[in-house]
C-alpha positions as CSV (number, residue, x, y, z in Angstrom):
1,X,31.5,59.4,-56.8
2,X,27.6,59.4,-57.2
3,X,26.5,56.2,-57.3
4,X,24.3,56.9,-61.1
5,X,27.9,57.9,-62.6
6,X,29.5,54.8,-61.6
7,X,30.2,52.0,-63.9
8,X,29.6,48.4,-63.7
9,X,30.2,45.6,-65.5
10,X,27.8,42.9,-65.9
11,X,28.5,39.7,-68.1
12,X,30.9,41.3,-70.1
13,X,28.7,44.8,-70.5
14,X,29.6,48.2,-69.2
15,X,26.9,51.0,-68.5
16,X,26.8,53.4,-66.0
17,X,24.4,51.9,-62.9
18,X,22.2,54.9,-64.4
19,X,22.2,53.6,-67.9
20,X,21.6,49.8,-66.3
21,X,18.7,50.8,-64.3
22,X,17.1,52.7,-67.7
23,X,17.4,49.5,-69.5
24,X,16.4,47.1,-66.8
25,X,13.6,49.9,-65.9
26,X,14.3,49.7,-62.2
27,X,14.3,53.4,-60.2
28,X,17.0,54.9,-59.2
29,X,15.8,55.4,-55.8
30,X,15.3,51.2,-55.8
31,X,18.7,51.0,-56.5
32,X,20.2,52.9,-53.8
33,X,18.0,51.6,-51.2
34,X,18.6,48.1,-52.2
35,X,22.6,48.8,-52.0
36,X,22.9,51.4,-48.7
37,X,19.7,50.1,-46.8
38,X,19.4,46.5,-47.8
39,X,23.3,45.8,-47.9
40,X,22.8,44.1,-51.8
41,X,26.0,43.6,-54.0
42,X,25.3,46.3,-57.2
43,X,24.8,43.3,-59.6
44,X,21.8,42.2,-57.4
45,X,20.6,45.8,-57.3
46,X,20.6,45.9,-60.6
47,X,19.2,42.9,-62.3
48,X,16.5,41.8,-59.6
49,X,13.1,42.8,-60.7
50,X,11.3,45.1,-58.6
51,X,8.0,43.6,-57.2
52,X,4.8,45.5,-58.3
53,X,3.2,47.2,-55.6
54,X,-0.2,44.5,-55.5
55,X,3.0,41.8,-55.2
56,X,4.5,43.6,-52.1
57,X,0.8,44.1,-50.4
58,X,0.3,40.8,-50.8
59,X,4.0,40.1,-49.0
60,X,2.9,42.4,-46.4
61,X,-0.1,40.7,-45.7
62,X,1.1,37.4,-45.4
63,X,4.1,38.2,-42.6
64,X,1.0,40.2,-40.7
65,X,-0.9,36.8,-40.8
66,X,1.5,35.3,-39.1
67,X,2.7,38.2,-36.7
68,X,-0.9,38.8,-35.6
69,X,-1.7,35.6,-34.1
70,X,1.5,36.0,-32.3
71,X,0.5,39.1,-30.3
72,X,-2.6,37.7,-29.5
73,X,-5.8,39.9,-29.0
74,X,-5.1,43.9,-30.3
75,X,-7.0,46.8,-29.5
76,X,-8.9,48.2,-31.8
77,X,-6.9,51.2,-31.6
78,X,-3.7,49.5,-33.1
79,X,-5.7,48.2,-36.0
80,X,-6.0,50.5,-38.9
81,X,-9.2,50.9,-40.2
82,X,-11.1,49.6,-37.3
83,X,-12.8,52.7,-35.4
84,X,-13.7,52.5,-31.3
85,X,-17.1,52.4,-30.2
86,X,-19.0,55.3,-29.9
87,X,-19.3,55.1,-26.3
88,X,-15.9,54.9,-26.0
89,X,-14.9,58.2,-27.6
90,X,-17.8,60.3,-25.8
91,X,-16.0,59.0,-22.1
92,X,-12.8,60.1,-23.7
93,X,-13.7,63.3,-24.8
94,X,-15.9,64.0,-21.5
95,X,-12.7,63.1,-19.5
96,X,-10.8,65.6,-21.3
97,X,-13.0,68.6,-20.7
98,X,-13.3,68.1,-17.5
């Protein structure tokens, strides 16, 4: 059975996890990743807020704050955003023609 087609029963309610995810405005996709990838009961799936995506950068950002540090000094090849010298891409493309 597809998992929109199933019903569920929440305090006393039964709707399809479809018609629940309508009327708690959470996507579809959501739901199924929170069940199958995250290992969450249905109810969970279904009544938990999703975060807004400035929310979940701002999640992000704090876990890299505390990975970075960890690692220690990173190349600025591994940090997004952060471009090599200049002299350093000339030797590399110099060493590749030749």
């Amino acid at each position: 059975m597809q998992l929109g087609r199933r019903s569920v029963t929440i305090d006393g309610v039964t709707h399809t996890v479809r018609e629940w995810a309508n009327e708690n405005r959470i996507p579809m996709g959501v739901i199924s990743s929170r069940i199958h990838v995250l290992g969450w009961s249905i109810e969970k799936a279904l009544t938990t807020k999703p975060m807004s995506r400035a929310a979940a950068g701002r999640v992000a950002a704090d876990k890299m704050r505390f990975v970075l540090p960890a690692v220690g000094k990173i190349s600025p090849e591994f940090v997004p955003g952060v471009r090599k010298p200049r002299a350093d891409r000339k030797q590399q493309k110099c060493a590749r023609v030749a």
